[in-house]
C-alpha positions as CSV (number, residue, x, y, z in Angstrom):
1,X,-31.0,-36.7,16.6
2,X,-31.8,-39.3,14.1
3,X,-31.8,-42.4,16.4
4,X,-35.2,-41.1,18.2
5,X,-37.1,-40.7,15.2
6,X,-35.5,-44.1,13.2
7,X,-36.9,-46.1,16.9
8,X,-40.3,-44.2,16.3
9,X,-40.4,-45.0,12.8
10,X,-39.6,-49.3,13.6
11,X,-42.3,-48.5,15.6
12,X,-44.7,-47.5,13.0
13,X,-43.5,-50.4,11.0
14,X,-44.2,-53.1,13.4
15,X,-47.1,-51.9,15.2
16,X,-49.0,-49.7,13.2
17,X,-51.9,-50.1,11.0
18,X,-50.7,-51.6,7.5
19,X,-52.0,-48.9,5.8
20,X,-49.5,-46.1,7.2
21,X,-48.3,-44.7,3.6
22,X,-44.6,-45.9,5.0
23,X,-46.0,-49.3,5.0
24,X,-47.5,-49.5,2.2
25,X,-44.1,-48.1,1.0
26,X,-42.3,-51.0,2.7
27,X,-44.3,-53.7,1.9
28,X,-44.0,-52.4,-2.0
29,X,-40.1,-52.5,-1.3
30,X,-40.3,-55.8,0.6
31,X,-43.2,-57.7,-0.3
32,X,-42.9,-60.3,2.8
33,X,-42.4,-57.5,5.4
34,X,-46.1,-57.7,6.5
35,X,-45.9,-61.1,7.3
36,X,-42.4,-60.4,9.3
37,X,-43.6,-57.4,11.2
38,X,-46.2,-59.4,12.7
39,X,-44.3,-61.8,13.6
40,X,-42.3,-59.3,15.1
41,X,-45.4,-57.7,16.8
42,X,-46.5,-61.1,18.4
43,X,-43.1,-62.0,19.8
44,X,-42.5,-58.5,21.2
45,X,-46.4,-57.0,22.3
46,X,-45.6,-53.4,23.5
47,X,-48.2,-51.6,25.5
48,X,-50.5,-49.3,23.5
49,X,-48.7,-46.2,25.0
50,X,-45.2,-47.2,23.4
51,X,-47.4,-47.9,20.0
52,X,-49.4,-44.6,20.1
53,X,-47.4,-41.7,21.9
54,X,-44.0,-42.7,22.1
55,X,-43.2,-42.5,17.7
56,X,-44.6,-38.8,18.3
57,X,-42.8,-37.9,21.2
58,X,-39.6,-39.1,20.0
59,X,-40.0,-37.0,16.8
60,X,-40.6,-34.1,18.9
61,X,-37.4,-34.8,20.7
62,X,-35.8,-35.2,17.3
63,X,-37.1,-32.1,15.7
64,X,-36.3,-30.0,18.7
65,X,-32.4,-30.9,18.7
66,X,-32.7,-30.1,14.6
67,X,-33.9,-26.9,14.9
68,X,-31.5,-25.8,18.1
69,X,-29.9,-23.1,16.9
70,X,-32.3,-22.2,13.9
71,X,-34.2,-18.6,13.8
72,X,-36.4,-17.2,11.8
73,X,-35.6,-13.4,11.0
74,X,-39.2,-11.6,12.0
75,X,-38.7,-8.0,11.6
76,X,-35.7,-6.7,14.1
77,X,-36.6,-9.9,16.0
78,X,-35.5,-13.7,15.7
79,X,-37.7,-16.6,16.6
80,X,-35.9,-19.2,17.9
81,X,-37.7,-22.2,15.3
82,X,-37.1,-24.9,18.9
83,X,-40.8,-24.2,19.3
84,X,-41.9,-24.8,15.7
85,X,-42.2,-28.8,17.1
86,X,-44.1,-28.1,19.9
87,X,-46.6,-25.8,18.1
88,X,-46.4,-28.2,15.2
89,X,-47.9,-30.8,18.1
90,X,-50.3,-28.6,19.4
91,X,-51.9,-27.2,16.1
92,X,-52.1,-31.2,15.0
93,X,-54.1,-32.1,18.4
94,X,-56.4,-28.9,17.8
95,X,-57.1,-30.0,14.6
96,X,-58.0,-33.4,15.3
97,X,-60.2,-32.3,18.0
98,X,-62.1,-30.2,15.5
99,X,-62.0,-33.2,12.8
100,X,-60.3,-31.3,10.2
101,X,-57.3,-33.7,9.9
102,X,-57.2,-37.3,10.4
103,X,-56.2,-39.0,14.1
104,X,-58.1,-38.6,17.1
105,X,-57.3,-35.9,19.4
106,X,-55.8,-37.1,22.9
107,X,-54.4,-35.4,25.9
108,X,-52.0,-37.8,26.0
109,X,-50.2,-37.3,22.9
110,X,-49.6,-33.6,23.9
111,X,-48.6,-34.6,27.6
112,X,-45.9,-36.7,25.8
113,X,-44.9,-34.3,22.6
114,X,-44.2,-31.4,26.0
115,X,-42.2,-33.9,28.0
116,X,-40.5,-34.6,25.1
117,X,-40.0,-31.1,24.0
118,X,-38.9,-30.3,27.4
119,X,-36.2,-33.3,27.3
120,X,-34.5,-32.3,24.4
121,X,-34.3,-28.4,25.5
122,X,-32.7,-29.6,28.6
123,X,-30.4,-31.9,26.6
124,X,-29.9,-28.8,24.5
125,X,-28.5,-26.3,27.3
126,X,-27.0,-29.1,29.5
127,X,-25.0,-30.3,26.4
128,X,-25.6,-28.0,23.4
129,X,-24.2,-24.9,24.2
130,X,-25.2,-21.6,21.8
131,X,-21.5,-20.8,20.4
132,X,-22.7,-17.8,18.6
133,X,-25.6,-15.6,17.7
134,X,-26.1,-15.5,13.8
135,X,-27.2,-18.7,12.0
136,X,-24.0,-19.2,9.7
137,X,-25.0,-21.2,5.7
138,X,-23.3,-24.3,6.9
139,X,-26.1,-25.3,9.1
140,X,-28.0,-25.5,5.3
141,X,-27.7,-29.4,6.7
142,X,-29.7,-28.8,10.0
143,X,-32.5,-27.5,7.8
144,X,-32.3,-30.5,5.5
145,X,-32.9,-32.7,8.8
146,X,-35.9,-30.3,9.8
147,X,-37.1,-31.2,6.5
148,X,-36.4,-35.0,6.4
149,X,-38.1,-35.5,9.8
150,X,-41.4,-33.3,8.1
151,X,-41.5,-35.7,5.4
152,X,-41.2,-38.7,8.3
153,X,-45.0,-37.3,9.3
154,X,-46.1,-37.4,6.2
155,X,-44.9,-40.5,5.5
156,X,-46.3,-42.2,8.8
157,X,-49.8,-40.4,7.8
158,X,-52.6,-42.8,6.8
C-alpha cells in the first residue's frame, strides 16, 4: 500500500516542478537535491504520462487498499469509505475545470485515478478477503495511513 504512493512521490521529486511544497521541503532538508534530481531527470526522461497521471493514480490505488475495510456509520447504513478516493479524484477534476483549485482539469487524470481505483478493488476481493462485518479499534492504524496519504496531496500541492 505504501510502495505505490512512495514511487509516486520519487516521481514528484524528480520530475516535478521545483516548487511542489515537498520540494521545497526537500531541498530545505537537502540543499543539493535540486541539482541531483536533475541529473536524475536527464539520465532517466520519462514520458509526460508517467510524470503527470501515474503519481495520482498510484495514490488512488494506495488510498483504496487503505480504506478496504473502513465504513462510515450513516444512519442504519454503512458506506463503505473504498469510494472516498475515487470521489476524492473526481471532485478535484471538477474543481479544476471550474478554476476553483489549482491544476488543470484533464480527462486523463480521471481515466487513470478509475483504472487505478478499479485495480486495487480487484486486488482487494482477489486477495483481500472481508473477514468480518464491524470495523474493530485496531484498524485505528489503517486510518492513520488514510490520513498520511491526505497529507501526501497536500504536500505534492504547489
Amino acid at each position: 500500500m505504501l510502495i505505490p504512493v512512495s514511487i509516486g512521490g520519487l516521481i514528484y521529486l524528480i520530475y516535478r516542478s521545483p516548487d511542489t511544497l515537498i520540494n521545497q521541503i526537500f531541498n530545505q532538508l537537502y540543499p543539493n537535491s535540486l541539482a541531483l534530481f536533475l541529473q536524475y531527470r536527464l539520465a532517466f526522461p520519462f514520458p509526460d504520462t508517467l510524470i503527470y497521471q501515474l503519481p495520482g493514480g498510484l495514490w488512488t490505488f494506495s488510498a483504496t487498499l487503505a480504506t478496504f475495510r473502513l465504513r462510515l456509520s450513516v444512519g442504519r447504513y454503512w458506506l463503505p469509505l473504498y469510494y472516498f478516493p475515487l470521489a476524492y479524484c473526481i471532485l478535484l477534476e471538477c474543481l479544476q475545470y471550474l478554476h476553483v483549485t489549482d491544476g488543470t482539469f484533464d480527462i486523463v487524470d480521471l481515466c487513470y485515478d478509475f483504472f487505478f481505483w478499479l485495480l486495487a478493488r480487484w486486488f482487494q476481493e482477489r486477495y483481500l478477503p472481508i473477514v468480518g462485518t464491524e470495523m474493530p479499534s485496531r484498524r485505528t492504524w489503517q486510518l492513520a495511513v488514510v490520513v498520511c496519504l491526505f497529507l501526501a496531496l497536500f504536500l505534492g500541492d504547489q
